[in-house]
N, C-alpha and C positions, 0 to 999 in steps of 0.2 A: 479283756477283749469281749465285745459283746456277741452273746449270740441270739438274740430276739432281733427281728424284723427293726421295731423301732430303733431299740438300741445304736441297731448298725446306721440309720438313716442320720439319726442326731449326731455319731461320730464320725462320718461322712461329710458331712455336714459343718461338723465344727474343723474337718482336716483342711476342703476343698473352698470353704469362702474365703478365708485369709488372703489365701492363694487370688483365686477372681477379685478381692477387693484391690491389693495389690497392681495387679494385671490392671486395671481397670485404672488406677491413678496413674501408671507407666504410659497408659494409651493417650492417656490428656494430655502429661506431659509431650510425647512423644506426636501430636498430632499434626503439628506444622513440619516435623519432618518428611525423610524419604519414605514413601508409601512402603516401600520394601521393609523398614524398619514396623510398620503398624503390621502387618502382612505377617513378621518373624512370631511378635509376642501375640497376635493370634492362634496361632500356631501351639505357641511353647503355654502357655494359659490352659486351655484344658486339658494340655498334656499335664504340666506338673499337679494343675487341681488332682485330676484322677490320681497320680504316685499318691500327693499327699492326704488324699481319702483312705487309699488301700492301706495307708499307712500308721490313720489312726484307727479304722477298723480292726486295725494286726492287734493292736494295743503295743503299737511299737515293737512286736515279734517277729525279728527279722529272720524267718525261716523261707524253708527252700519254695515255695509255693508266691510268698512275697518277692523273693528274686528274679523269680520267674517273671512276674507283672513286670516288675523294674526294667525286667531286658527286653521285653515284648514293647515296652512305651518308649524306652531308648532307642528301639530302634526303629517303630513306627516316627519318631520326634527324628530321629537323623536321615529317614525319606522323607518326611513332610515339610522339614524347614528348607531344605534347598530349594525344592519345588514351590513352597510359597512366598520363594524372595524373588525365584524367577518370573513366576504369576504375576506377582506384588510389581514387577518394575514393567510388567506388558501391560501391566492395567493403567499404570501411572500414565505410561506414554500413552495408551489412547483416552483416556482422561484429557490429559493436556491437549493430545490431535483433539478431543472435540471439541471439548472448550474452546481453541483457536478457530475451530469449524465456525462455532454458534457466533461469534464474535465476531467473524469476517460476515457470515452470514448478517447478522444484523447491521453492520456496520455497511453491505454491500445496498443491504432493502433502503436502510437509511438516504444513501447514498443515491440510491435510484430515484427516491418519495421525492426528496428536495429538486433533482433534476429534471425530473416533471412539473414538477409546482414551478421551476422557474422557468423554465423554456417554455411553457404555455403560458404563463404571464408574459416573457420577452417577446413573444412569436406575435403576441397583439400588437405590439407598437408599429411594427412594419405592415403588417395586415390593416392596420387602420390606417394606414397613409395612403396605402394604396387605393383601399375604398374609398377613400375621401378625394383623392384625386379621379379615379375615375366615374364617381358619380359627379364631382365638376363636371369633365367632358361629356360624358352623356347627358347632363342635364342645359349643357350649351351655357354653363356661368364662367366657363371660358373657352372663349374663340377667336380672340388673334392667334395669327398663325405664328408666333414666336411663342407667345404663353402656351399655347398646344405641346409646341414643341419640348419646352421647357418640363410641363406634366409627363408626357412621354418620357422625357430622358430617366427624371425623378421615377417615373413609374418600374421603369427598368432598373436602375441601381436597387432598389427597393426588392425587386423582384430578384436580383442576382444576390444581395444579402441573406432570403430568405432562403434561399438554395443553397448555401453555403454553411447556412444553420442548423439545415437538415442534415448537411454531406456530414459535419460536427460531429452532431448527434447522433449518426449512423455509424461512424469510427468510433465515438464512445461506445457505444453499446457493445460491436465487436471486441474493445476492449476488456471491456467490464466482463463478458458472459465468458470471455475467455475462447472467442473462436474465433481471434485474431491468427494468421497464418501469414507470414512472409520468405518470400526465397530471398535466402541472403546468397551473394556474392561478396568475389575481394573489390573492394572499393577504395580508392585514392581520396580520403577527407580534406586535400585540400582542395579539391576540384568541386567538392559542393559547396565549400566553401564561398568560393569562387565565381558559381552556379548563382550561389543568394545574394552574392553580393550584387553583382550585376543585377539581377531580377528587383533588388528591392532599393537599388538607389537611385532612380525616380522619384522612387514615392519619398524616400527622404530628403531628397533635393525640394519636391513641393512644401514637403514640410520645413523646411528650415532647416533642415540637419544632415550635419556630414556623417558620410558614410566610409570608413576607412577598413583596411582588410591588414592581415599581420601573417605570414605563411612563413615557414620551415622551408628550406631546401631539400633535404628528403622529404620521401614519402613517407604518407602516415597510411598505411593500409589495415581496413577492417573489415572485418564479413559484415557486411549492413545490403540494406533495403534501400535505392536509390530516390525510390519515390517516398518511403519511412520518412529516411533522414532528410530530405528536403524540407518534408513539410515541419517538421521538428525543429530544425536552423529556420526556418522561413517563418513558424510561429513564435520564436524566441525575437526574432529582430523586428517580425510585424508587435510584437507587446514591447519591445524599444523602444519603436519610433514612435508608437502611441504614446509615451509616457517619458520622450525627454520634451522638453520646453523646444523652440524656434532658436537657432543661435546654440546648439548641445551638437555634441556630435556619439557618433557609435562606432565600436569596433569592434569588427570580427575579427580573432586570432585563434591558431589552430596550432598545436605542437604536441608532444610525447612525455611520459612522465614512469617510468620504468617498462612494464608490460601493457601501458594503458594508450592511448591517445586521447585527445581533448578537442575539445572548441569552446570556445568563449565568446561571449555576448555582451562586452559594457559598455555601459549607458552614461550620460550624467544626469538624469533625469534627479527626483526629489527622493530615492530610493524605494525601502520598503518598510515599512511598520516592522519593530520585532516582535507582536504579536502575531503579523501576517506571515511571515516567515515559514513557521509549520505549516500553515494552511497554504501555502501559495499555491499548490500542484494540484489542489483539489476541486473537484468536481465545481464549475458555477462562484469558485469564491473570487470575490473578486475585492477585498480587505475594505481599508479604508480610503478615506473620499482622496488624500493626497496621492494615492497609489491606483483608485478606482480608474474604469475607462469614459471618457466621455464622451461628448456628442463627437466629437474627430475622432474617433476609435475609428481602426481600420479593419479590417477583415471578417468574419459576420459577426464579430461583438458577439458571442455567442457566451464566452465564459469559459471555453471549454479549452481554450488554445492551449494551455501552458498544462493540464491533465491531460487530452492528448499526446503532447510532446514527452510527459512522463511514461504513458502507457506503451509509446513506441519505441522510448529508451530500454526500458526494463524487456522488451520482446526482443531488443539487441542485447541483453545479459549486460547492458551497462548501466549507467547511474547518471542521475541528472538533480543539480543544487542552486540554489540560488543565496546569494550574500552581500551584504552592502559594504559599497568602496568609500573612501574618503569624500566622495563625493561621484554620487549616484547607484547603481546597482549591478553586478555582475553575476549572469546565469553560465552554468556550467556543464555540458554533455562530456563523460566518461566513456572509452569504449573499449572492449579491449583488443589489442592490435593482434596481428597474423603474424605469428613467429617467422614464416617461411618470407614473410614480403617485407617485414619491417627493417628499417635502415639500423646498422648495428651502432 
């Protein structure tokens, strides 16, 4: 046993590195594990360095002075490890909370950067129709009174598109920033059903295309948003009609599926890319050209219908899919129904 200063430093020294070098390759190993396991052999590493220091300083003389250290570090080691596995797995979860923070966060800025870039690129096309038709009229390069009339009309649809683009983009953002609020009520889903149907089979008669409906005899009641769910059913069928061909038809069907309720949206249009598939519900995407919208695109072509209709689903605690049929495409709202109203 040594007793000079150095002595004890060097067998110190040669007790306690073992030990840390040890500790130190268990931690590599052990690094993709549960933080609470790095968190443990933190812990136990300079506990046992220290034993195994006091122990080669002893010169391996295990007297009562030596026991003494041994019980003092066992039992500081038997409070400290609990405590830093409990640490160890609060640190984890807020690690991962922020991790998931930063990554919404980025993924939300992203999400916004592109939504500006395109709606102020999209928001030109109609703005410059309109300036070009009304510097026609003011400038008198058109003056029959049918061609006036005809500028006018155009001037107007133009004008009621870009208001629609705005109203879009005003619901996304409530969505996005998260200070979307609606009063839910019990509501009868086949009645909006019902509601869109009527509403939107004009427009698919001009287009070529039948419009069929499918209901349940019971009720399907959910707590929803009347004006929500409208526009959600209303933008799932206005992206139908846009996207089946003249001669296609659509149907709406509504029914129950243990605790849930549903409605359905198919098309026979050309489907969907399965590349497009993840992306469909997002923000402006608007996939590929057999899927894209065109000049007969209905409602403000904005990009945002089918994100929308996701952001209103999920503020009803339900779900909303899209999947290709044998032939064309079928979109899917989830909701979950009201135990007290639902048909048994």
């Amino acid at each position: 046993m040594p007793t000079d200063t150095t002595g004890m430093i060097l067998y110190a020294l040669a007790g306690s590195l073992p030990v840390v070098a040890v500790g130190a390759v268990l931690l590599r190993y052990t690094r993709n594990r549960a933080m609470a396991t790095s968190t443990a052999l933190l812990v136990l590493i300079p506990t046992l360095a220290t034993l195994s220091g006091v122990v080669a300083v002893s010169g391996l003389m295990f007297d009562d002075a030596l026991a003494r250290t041994a019980t003092v570090l066992g039992v500081v080691a038997a409070v400290t490890l609990p405590a830093a596995i409990v640490l160890g797995r609060a640190q984890a979860r807020t690690m991962v909370w922020e991790k998931q923070m930063r990554e919404q966060e980025r993924a939300a800025e992203r999400s916004r950067r592109e939504l500006v870039a395109w709606v102020s690129h999209d928001l030109r096309t109609p703005l410059a129709g309109i300036r070009a038709m009304g510097e026609a009229l003011s400038d008198g390069v058109v003056a029959r009174p049918d061609e006036v009339q005809q500028y006018a009309d155009r001037i107007v649809r133009e004008t009621n598109r870009l208001s629609a683009m705005v109203d879009d983009l005003f619901e996304m953002s409530k969505i996005n920033s998260g200070a979307l609020r609606l009063s839910l009520e019990p509501l009868d889903l086949r009645e909006l059903v019902d509601e869109v149907s009527a509403a939107n089979r004009p427009t698919a008669e001009r287009a070529g295309i039948a419009l069929g409906t499918t209901q349940p005899e019971g009720k399907l009641v959910v707590a929803g948003n009347d004006r929500a769910l409208t526009r959600v059913l209303t933008n799932l069928v206005a992206n139908a009609i846009a996207h089946t061909p003249p001669g296609g038809r659509i149907e709406i069907s509504a029914g129950r599926t243990d605790d849930y309720a549903w409605a359905r949206v198919d098309d026979t249009g050309p489907g969907i890319a399965d590349t497009d598939l993840p992306r469909i519900f997002e923000v402006a995407y608007r996939g590929s050209a057999a899927r894209s919208p065109g000049a007969a695109e209905l409602g403000s072509s904005s990009g945002m219908g089918l994100a929308i209709a996701a952001g209103l689903v999920a503020a009803h605690h339900g779900d909303i899919k899209a999947e290709n049929r044998a032939h064309g495409a079928r979109f899917e709202v989830r909701l979950p129904l009201l135990r007290e109203h639902g048909t048994p």
